[in-house]
Structures are given as structure tokens and as C-alpha cells.
N, C-alpha and C positions, 0 to 999 in steps of 0.2 A: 504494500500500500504506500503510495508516494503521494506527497503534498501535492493538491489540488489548486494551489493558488497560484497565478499568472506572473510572468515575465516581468510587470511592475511593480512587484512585491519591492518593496525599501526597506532595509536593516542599518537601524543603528548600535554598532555596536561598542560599548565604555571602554577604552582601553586606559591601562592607569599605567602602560609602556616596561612594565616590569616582566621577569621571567614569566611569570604564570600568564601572563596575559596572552604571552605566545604562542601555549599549548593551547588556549581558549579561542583566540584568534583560526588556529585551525579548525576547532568545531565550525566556528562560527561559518568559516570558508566554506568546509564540508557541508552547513546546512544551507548558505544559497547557492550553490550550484545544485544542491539537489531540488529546492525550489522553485524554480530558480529566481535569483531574488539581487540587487546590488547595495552595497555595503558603505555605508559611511562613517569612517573612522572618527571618533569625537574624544579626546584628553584634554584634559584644565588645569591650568597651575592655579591651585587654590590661593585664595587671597590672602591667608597666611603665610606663604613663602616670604621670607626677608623679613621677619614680622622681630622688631628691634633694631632693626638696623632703618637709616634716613640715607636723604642725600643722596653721591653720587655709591657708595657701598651697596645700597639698597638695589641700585639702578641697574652698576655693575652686575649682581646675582642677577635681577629679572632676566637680562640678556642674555646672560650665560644659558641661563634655565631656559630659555627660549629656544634658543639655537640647538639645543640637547632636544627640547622636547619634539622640537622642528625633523633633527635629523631622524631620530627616533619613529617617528609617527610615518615617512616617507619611505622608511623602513620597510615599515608595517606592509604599506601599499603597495610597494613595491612586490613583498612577496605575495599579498593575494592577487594582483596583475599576473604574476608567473605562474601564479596557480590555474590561470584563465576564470579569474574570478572579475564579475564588472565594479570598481568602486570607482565612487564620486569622489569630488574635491573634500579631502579630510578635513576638520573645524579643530583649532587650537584655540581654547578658550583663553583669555586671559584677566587673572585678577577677578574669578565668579566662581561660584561650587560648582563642582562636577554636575549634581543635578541636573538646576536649571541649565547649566552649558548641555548635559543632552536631552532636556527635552523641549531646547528652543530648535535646534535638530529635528527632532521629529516633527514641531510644527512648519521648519521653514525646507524640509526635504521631503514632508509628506510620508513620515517613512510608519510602515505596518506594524513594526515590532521591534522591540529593547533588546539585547543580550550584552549579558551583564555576566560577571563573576562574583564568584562571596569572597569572604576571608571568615578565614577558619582561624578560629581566636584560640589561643590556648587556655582550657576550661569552659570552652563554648560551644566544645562541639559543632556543629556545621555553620553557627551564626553566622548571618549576613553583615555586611559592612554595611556603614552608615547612609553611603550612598547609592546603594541597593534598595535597603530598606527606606529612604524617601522614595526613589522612584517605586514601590511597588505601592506607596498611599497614594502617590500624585500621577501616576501616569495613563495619560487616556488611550495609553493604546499599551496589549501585548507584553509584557516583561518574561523573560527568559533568563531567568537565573542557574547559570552552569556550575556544578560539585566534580568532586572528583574527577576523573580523566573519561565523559562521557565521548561515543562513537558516532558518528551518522551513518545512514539510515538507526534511527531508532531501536530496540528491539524492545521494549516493554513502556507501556503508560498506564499510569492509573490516571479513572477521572472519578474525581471526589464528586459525588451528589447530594444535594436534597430534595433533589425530586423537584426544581423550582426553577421555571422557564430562565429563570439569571442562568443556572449552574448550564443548562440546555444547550443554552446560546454560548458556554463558555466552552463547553466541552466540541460544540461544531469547531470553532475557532480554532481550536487549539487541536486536534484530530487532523483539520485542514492543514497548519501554518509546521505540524509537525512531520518529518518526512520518517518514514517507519518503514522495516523489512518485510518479505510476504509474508512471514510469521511470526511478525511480531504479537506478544501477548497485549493484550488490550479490556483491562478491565474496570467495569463501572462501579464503584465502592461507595457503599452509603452504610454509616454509623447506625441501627437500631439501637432506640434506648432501652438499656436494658430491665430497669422500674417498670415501663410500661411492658414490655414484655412478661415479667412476672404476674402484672395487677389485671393483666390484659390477654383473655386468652387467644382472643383473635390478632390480637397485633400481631403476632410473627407474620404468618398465613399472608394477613395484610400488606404488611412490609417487604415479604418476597414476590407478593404479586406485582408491586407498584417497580419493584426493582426489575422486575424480569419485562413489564408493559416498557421503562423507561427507557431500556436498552434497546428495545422493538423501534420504539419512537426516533432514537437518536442514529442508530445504523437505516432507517428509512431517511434521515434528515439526510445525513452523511452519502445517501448512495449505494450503501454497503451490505451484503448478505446478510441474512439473521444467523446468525450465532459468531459472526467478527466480530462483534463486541459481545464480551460477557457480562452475567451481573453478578456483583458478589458485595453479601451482609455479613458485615461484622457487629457484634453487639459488647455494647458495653456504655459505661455514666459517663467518663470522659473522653469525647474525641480524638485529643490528639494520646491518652495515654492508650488508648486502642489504635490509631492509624501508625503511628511513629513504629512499635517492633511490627506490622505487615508488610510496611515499604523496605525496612530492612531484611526479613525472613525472606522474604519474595523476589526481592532484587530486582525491584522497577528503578525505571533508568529516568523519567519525566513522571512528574507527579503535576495534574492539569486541576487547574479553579479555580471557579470565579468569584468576585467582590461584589459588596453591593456600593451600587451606584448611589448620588444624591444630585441628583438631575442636574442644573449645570454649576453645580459648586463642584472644585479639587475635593477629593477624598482626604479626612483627617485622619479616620481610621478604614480597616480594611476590613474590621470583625478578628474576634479574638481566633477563633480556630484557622483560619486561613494564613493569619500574620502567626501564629505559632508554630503553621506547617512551614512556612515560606521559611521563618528563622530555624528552622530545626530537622528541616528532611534531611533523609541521607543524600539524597539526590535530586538530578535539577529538578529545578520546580518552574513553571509555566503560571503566570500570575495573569487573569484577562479580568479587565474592569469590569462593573457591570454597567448600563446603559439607562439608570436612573431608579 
């Protein structure tokens, strides 16, 4: 199953010009040519650089910094060009946070979708970096946060449900913009609570109905034969202490879903389960806004 989305797909992709950005840089290549998609490099010298120093000292470092970040980023381009990969004129922010530097990007390139890196903190387990985690409250389009040394094509996605036209429209998106193997694993995951299951004797019955109708609904959105997507319930009171050991036992490679929207105000928050998957999967996580 390969991504469905056209030629004028735009990616922007964070780069902070370091080692790891490298290996990321590659996915990222990997996923618009499978896309196929073209690539805008976006890095910012944060406006703390030189931060104590005045005058010509100050001015001195910017320049330096500049010229580094400059040769650095042309680097970059240069190797996805060799790659036969299409990118546009790269953005060198300067003196703004990384953030707003890519998601003035996405408004002024049009572009479909974020890929971003975490930073894995020591004692934090897979936490996101700070400029991760803004863009995944603020950004109205697609965020793609990469872990570990993910592959293209795909070979596993979970798509987190509630069974609620947001999560729907999240899971189309993100099914489409994700390029996947013929056999890649693909499964639809929705939390049962597990109270109500005890208090409730039809709720299970219930819940696997609704799960195995949602699955039917979403492979008929998608295009796609009945049983390409599966349905699978987990049950238990807390979500992320039930999802977090499945994405690890099961070794999904993308974990997909979506936010609620607040019609046309920026997102402050994302909801507690979503922003606790985002900060805490083993693996990448696919963040889609919702739509109000």
C-alpha cells in the first residue's frame, strides 16, 4: 500500500543541522520520493545565541553562526538533490524560534506536512523536544515526529480511535500521507473502559461491534479491502498506561491521531492522552489537527 497523495505534496522538514538530523533527513528523503512529495529545509538560530555578549562580539558570533548554518543547510540539499529528491529554496531563520521559523514555512510554501525529530532526554524516555512539542499544539497541518532509526515504506501503524469523525478524518490522512509495505500491519486501536465493562454487560459486545463497523467505514473511506485494516480492543482505566506496553510489545513503527480542533483559534492544548502519546511513544508518532 503506497501513499495516495499527489506530486504536490510539500514537506517541511526541522532540521537543527546536527548528527541525528542526518539519519532523519534520510527518512524524510525516503518518504517523499515514495510520495512523492518536495522538501523544504527550515533551521533557526535561536535568539539566544550571543545572549551576553553586545557590540561588534555579538555580531562577530551571528556571522560566524550564519555562515556554519548556511554551509550546513546547502549540505543538506545538496544531498537530497543527489538523492533525486525535489527541494525548494531552504529558509534560514534568523534571531526567531525554530517554531514559528517552520510554521511561517508551511504557510508561505503551502506545505502538507511537518517532520520533525524528538530528543530523547536522559530520564525521559522518548520525550519530545520543546520544539516538537509546540509544533504538535500549534500546527495546522500534519506533524510527523520521527524515534528511533524508522525505515520507508512503512511496515506497521496503529491508528488510535474513539470512534469520532475527528479520529476518522485523522486516520484517512494519515493512512494516505503514510507510505506503507504490501504487508504492512495496520491496526485500528480503541481503549475500552474497563468500569464500564465490568458494570456493563453489554458494553464489550458493544465496543467490539462499533470497533469492527469503524474499521469497515475507514478501509471503504480509504479505498481499501475489508480486513486491510484490523480492529483491535484493549481495555483498561488508563489510556496511555494501556497503549504505551502495546506499541512496544507489538512493534508499531507510526502511531497515527488526531486532536481536537477549536475552530479558528491555535491549539493550546492537544488533550491529555494524545500529548502523552506524542511525548512518550516508542515510536514515531503522526500528530493530525482536528478541523474545529
Amino acid at each position: 500500500m503506497t501513499s495516495t497523495l499527489d506530486a504536490r505534496m510539500q514537506v517541511v522538514f526541522a532540521t537543527d543541522l546536527q548528527a541525528r538530523s542526518r539519519t532523519l533527513l534520510g527518512v524524510a528523503g525516503d518518504l517523499a520520493r515514495a510520495t512523492p512529495a518536495a522538501i523544504t529545509l527550515v533551521h533557526a538560530l535561536e535568539p539566544r545565541l550571543g545572549r551576553g555578549l553586545t557590540g561588534p562580539a555579538r555580531q562577530d558570533l551571528w556571522n560566524r553562526a550564519r555562515e556554519e548554518a548556511e554551509s550546513a543547510l546547502n549540505l543538506q540539499v545538496r544531498e537530497l538533490a543527489d538523492a533525486g529528491i525535489e527541494v525548494t529554496e531552504p529558509i534560514l531563520a534568523l534571531d526567531e524560534p525554530a517554531d514559528r521559523a517552520i510554521l511561517q514555512a508551511v504557510e508561505t510554501r503551502g506545505a502538507d506536512l511537518i517532520v520533525a525529530g524528538s530528543t530523547a532526554r536522559e530520564g525521559k524516555g522518548h520525550r519530545i523536544g520543546s520544539t516538537a512539542d509546540r509544533l504538535l499544539r500549534t500546527s495546522p497541518v500534519p506533524v510527523l515526529v520521527l524515534r528511533g532509526e524508522p525505515t520507508v515504506p512503512f511496515g506497521s501503524l496503529a491508528l488510535l480511535t474513539d470512534f469520532s469523525p475527528r479520529s476518522r478524518r485523522a486516520h484517512i490522512a494519515g493512512v494516505r500521507a503514510l507510505p506503507t509495505t504490501d504487508e504492512a500491519k495496520v491496526h485500528l486501536i480503541h481503549v475500552g473502559d474497563e468500569t464500564l465493562r465490568v458494570l456493563d454487560v453489554t458494553y464489550e459486545e458493544r465496543t467490539l461491534t462499533e470497533a469492527i463497523d469503524e474499521t469497515r467505514t475507514l478501509s471503504e473511506a480509504l479505498g481499501l479491502p475489508e480486513g486491510r485494516i484490523q480492529p483491535r480492543v484493549e481495555w483498561g482505566r488508563d489510556p496511555l498506561d494501556v497503549l504505551l506496553p502495546v506499541l512496544v510489545d507489538d512493534g508499531y513503527e507510526v502511531l497515527v491521531l488526531g486532536t481536537h480542533g477549536h475552530g479558528g483559534f491555535r491549539r493550546a492544548l492537544i488533550g491529555s492522552v494524545a500529548m502523552g502519546l506524542a511525548q512518550s511513544a516508542p515510536c514515531s508518532v503522526l500528530v493530525v489537527p482536528g478541523e474545529g
